[in-house]
C-alpha positions, 0 to 999 in steps of 0.5 A: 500450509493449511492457515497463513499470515498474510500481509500487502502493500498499497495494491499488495493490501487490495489483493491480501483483502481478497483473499481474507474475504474469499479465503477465510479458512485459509487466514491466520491473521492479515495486516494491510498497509497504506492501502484502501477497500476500494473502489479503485485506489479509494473512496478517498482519493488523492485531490485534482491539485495533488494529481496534476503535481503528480503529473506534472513532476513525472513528466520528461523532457525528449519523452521516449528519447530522453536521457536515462539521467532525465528519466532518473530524475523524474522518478526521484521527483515523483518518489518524493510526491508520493513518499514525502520528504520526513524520512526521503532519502534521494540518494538511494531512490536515486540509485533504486532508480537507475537499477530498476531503468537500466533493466527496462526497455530503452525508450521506456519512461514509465515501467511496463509494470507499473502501467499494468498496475495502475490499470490493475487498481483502478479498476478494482471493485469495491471490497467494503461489503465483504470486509463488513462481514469478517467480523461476523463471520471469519473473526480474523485477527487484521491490523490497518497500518497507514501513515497520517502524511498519506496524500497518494492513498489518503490516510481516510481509506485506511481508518474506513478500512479499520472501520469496515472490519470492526474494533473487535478484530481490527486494529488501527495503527497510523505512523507519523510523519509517515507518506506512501513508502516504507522508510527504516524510521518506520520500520520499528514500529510497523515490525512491532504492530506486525509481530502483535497481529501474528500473536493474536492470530496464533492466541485465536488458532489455539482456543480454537483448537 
């Protein structure tokens, strides 16, 4: 694959923006969703009240010895903090819960994995310097999808990361209603801004020759 279409989620868009700004050749087109040029999981960032929510909803009671019901409930808790209750279905974050648990270590209450992510975004370097250039240099086709209920990545971080890479190649789509999770009501519209950016990658591609 000499050119490709990338595209990242939240911590997913953190990476895909390294390899537009380090791998340019090798970018077709790239969307991001929710996410935000950093530093860490910023500039815009959650408020102090939104993090002590955030903290208080995920807590369980017993810690490491809770029940798997406990340590169920307090995903579903903060799954709604993050995605907010528009689109919230509790029924399948319930059930994407106990698969996602029953898999993890016994006295595990928050995944191995996730720790390692959170560790991984907060200590991202800001990309803002290089996203400035792609638009002078690169001209890659990109698309910001983000929604405007956003309060985990606040919906700021992706409007400055339109801004950053310019209305030229950039296009700025926020989703209504829509918090930190990808729900089916958004799926539509988030296919529909996808699909357009894959065209004006492959329209570029060609008059390029």
């Amino acid at each position: 694959v000499d050119k490709a279409d990338i595209l990242g989620v939240s911590m997913g868009g953190m990476i895909a923006q390294l390899l537009l700004v380090k791998y340019p050749e090798r970018v077709r087109s790239a969307t991001f969703l929710m996410t935000c040029p950093g530093p860490g999981n910023g500039p815009q960032l959650p408020s102090i009240l939104y993090y002590a929510q955030y903290a208080y909803k995920a807590r369980v009671p017993g810690g490491s010895d809770a029940s798997l019901e406990d340590r169920i409930d307090a995903r579903v808790r903060t799954k709604l903090h993050i995605a907010g209750d528009a689109f919230f279905d509790e029924a399948k974050t319930r059930e994407r819960a106990m698969r996602s648990l029953t898999r993890e270590p016994p006295m595990s209450v928050m995944s191995p994995a996730k720790k390692r992510q959170m560790e991984a975004v907060l200590s991202a370097r800001s990309r803002q310097d290089a996203l400035r250039l792609v638009e002078e240099t690169s001209r890659v086709p990109c698309t910001v999808i983000h929604g405007d209920s956003d309060q985990f990545v606040p919906t700021a971080n992706g409007v400055l990361l339109h801004e950053l890479l310019g209305d030229e190649i950039s296009k700025l789509v926020l989703v209504e209603r829509m918090g930190h999770a990808l729900e089916p009501e958004n799926c539509p519209h988030i296919l529909e801004a996808m699909l357009g950016t894959f065209e004006r990658g492959v329209a570029k591609e060609e008059t390029e020759g």
